[in-house]
C-alpha positions in Angstrom: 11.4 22.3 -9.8 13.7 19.4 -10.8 11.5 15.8 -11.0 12.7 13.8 -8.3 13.5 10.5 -8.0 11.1 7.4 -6.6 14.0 7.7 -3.8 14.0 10.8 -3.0 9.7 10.8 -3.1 9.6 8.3 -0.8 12.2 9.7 1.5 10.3 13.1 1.8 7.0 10.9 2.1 8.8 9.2 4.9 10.3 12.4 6.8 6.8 13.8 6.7 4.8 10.9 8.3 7.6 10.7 10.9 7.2 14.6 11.7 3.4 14.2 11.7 3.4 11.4 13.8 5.9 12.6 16.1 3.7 15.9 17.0 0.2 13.6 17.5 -0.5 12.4 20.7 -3.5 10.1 19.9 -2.7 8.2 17.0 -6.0 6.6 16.9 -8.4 9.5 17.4 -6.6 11.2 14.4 -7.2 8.7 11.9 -10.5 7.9 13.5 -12.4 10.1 10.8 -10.4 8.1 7.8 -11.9 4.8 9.3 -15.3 6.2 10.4 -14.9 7.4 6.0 -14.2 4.1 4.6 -16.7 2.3 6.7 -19.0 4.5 5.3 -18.3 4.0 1.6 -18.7 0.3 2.5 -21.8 0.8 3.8 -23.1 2.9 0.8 -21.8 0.0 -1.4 -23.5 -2.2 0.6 -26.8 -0.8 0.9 -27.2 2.4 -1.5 -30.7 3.3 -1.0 -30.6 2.9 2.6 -33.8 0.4 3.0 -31.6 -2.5 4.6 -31.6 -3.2 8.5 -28.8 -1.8 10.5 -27.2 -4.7 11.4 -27.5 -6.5 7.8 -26.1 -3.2 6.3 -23.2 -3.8 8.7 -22.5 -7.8 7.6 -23.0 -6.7 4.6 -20.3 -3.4 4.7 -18.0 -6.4 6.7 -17.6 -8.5 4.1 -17.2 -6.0 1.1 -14.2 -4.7 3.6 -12.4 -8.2 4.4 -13.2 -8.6 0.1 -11.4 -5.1 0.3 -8.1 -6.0 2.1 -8.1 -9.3 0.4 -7.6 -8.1 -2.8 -5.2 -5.8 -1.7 -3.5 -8.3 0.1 -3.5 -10.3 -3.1 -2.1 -7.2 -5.7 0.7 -6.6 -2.6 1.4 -10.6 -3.0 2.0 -10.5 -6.5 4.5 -7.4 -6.5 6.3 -8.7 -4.1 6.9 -11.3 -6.6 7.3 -9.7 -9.2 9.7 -7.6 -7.6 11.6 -10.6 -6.5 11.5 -11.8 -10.0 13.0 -8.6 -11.1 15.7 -8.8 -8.6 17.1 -12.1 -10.1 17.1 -11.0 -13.3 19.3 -8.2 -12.5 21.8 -10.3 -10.1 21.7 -13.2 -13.0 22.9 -10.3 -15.0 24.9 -8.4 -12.7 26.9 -12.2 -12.3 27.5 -12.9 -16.0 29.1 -9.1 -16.2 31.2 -10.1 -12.8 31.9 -13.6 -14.2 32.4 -12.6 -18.3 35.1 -9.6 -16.9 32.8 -7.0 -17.2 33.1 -3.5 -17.6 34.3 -3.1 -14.0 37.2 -5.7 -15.1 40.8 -4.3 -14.8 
């Protein structure tokens, strides 16, 4: 099998989600295991012998989530920018060939 593009990847990862969401009919209750999963794991984290109090187990498994999506939040940030920084390099570039009669120049 040929290796396939980051395009073409995230095309076919695209035209599956759209064909697996277009045949559920509760959106939430199928990806309630996934959350119910991840709550857990913050829980473990949180309290990994099991001795705390339910509901300080549960502050506790909060917070280590909202530190969770922050970071995330933060790494997303900083592609974005780096993307963005990426971008203007190659339109600087892309400008100078354009401007200098580049190899596109007749």
């Amino acid at each position: 099998m040929p290796a396939r593009s980051f395009e073409d990847r995230s095309l076919i990862s695209k035209l599956a989600a759209a064909e697996r969401w277009g045949h559920e009919p509760d959106r939430v209750a199928a990806t309630a295991p996934a959350r119910a999963g991840l709550r857990a794991k913050f829980e473990r984290e949180a309290d990994p012998d099991g001795s705390l109090p339910v509901a300080e187990r549960a502050r506790r498994a909060d917070s280590l989530m909202k530190a969770h999506m922050l970071r995330m939040s933060l790494r997303a940030k900083a592609s974005r920018r780096k993307a963005a920084e990426h971008t203007a390099v190659a339109d600087a570039a892309e400008a100078e060939l354009t401007g200098s009669g580049g190899p596109d120049a007749a």
